[in-house]
N, C-alpha and C positions, 0 to 999 in steps of 0.2 A: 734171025731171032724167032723163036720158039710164039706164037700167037696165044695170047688167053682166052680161051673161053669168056664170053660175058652170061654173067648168072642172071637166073628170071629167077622173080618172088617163088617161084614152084620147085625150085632146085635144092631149097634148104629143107633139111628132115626135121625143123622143127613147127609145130605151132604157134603164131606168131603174125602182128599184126603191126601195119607201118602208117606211120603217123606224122605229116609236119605240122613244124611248129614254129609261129613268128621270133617266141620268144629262145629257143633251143641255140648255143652259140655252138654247138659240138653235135657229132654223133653219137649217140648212146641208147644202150639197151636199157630198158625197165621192167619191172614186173608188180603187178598187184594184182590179187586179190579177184576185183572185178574186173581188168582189164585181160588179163593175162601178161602173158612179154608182147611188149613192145620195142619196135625200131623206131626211135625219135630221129625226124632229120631235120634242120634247120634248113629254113626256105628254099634255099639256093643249093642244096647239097643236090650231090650226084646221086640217082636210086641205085649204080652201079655200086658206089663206094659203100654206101650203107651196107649191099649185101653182101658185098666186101667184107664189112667190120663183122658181122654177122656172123657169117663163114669163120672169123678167125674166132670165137668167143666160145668155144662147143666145152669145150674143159667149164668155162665157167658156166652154162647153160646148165649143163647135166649138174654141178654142185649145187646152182639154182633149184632146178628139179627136186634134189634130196631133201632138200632142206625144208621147201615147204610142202613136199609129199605131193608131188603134182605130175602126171605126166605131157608132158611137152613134146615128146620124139612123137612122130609121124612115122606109120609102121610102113616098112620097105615090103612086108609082104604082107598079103590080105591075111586076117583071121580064120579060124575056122569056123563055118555055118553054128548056127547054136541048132540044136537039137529039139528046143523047147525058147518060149520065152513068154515071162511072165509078166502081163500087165499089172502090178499091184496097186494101180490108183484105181482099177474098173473092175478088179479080181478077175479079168480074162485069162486065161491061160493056151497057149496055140502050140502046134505041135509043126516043126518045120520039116516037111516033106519033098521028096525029090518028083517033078514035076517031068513028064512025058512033051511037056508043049513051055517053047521058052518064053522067059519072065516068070514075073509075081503075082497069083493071083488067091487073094484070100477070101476063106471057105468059112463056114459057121465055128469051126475048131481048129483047121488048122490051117494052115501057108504051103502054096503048091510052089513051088522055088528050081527054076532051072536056070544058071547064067555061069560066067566065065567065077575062077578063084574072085577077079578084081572087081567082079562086079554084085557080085551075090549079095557082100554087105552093102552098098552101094544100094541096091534095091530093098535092102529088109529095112534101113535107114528112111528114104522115099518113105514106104508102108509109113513108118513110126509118126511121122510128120503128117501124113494122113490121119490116124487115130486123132491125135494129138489134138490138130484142127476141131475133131469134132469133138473128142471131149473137154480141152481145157479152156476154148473161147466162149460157151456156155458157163460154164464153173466160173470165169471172172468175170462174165457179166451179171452170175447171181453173185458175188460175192459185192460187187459193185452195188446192186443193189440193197443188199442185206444193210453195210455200214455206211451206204452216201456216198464212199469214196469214188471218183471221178476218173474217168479216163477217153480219150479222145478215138484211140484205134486198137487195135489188138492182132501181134502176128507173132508167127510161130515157127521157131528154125531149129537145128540140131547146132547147136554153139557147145564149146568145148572147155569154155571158162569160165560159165555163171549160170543158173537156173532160170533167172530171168529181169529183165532190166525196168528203165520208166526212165521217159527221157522227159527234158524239157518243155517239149509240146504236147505232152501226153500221151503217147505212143507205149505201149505193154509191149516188150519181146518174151514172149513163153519158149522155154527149150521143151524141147518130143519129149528129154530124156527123163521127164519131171511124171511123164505112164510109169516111169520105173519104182516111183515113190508110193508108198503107203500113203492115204488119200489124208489122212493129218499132216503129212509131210508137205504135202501140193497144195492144200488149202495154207498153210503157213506160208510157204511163197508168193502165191494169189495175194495174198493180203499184205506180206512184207512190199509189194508192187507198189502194191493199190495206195497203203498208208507215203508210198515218196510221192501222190499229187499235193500230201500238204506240208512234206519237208522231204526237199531232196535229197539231204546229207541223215548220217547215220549220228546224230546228236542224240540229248536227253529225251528232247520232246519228240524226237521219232520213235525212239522207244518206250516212253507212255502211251504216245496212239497205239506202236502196235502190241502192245498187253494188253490194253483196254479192247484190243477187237480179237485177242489170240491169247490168252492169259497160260498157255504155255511156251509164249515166245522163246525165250532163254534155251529152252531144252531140244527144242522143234530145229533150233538155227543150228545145234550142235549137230542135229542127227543129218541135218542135208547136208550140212560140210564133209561127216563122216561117212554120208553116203554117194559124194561125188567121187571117193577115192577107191570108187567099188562098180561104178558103170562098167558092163561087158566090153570088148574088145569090139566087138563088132559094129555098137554104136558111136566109137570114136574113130573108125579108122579112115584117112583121109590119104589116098593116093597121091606118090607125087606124081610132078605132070599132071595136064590137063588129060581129063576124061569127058569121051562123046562116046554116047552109044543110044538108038533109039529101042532097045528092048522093050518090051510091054508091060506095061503092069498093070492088073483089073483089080481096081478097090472098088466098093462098095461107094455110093454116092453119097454126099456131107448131107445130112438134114436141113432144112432151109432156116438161114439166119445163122448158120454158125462156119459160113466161108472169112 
């Protein structure tokens, strides 16, 4: 008898994240919005099985994808270096150069870049998360300031399904990819956050708070939706398999108070 391979979460080419659930009587994929696709497993389920049912579901995945204009596939091969890339929340502009000594090390204007295809974005992604840190936990702490709105911690990751979340306990998730925004666009998210300390759901009165603190709310939410469908290739690409590699990378040091 022929053996099967047993699949690990890393083996499917999509984005996608797995989830139990007390209440789930079945296995099933979902998708929304803020979450993206999910694997629901009920308690007891096998993780094999799930990625099992997963594996079999790619016809429906990709028509998921079309449908709501989303990309999902996890690219089989790395991107190519961008040539330039534009901060439009900070109007920096860096120019990406080939690099004599390996790794990332950034310069007043531009990015010195030496690594493998699979690693290149891999480290300009690192970089972005870097920025990020230093300028968007600053920006929500004054925005914080500005309207009272409350928040308990603040961090920062390249996520592939939302700009930025607010949990329960008061915890901000900022995505890097939010440097790529026009600074109206990034303050609109800061503050769409900030406005879920006083309702967590997307109700009437979440949307009174946030006009009353963003009175182009309506327009602003349009243009980050429309502009999620437009981030570079290089900021979403997520190898499969696991990657280890201790290459280098010299950034510049975060200002104090904004780690």
């Amino acid at each position: 008898m022929e053996k099967q391979l047993e699949l690990s979460p890393n083996d499917l080419p999509w984005h996608y994240k797995i989830r139990r659930s007390g209440r789930a009587k079945r296995i099933r994929l979902r998708y929304t919005a803020s979450a993206g696709l999910e694997l629901v497993l009920p308690r007891r389920a096998a993780l094999a099985e799930g990625l099992a049912f997963v594996a079999s579901q790619g016809e429906w995945i990709e028509s998921l994808a079309a449908r709501y204009q989303v990309d999902l596939k996890i690219a089989t091969s790395a991107p190519a270096v961008p040539r330039f890339i534009e901060l439009k929340a900070t109007g920096e502009y860096y120019r990406v150069e080939r690099s004599e000594r390996m790794g990332l090390q950034e310069h007043s204007e531009f990015l010195a870049l030496k690594a493998s295809p699979d690693q290149a974005p891999l480290l300009l992604q690192q970089w972005m998360k870097h920025k990020a840190r230093q300028v968007l936990l600053p920006w929500l702490a004054d925005c914080s300031l500005r309207t009272g709105l409350k928040y308990a911690r603040a961090s920062v990751r390249n996520q592939s399904s939302r700009w930025g979340s607010y949990s329960s306990k008061g915890s901000v998730s900022l995505n890097c990819r939010l440097l790529l925004l026009p600074p109206a666009e990034v303050e609109y998210v800061l503050l769409h956050e900030l406005c879920h300390s006083k309702h967590m759901d997307h109700s009437n009165e979440f949307w009174q708070l946030m006009q009353s603190v963003c009175p182009d709310a309506v327009a602003l939410d349009h243009a980050v939706d429309e502009a999620a469908k437009k981030v570079p290739d290089w900021i979403c690409y997520k190898p499969l398999g696991k990657q280890s590699s201790s290459i280098p990378i010299s950034l510049p040091a975060s200002p104090a108070g904004s780690s």
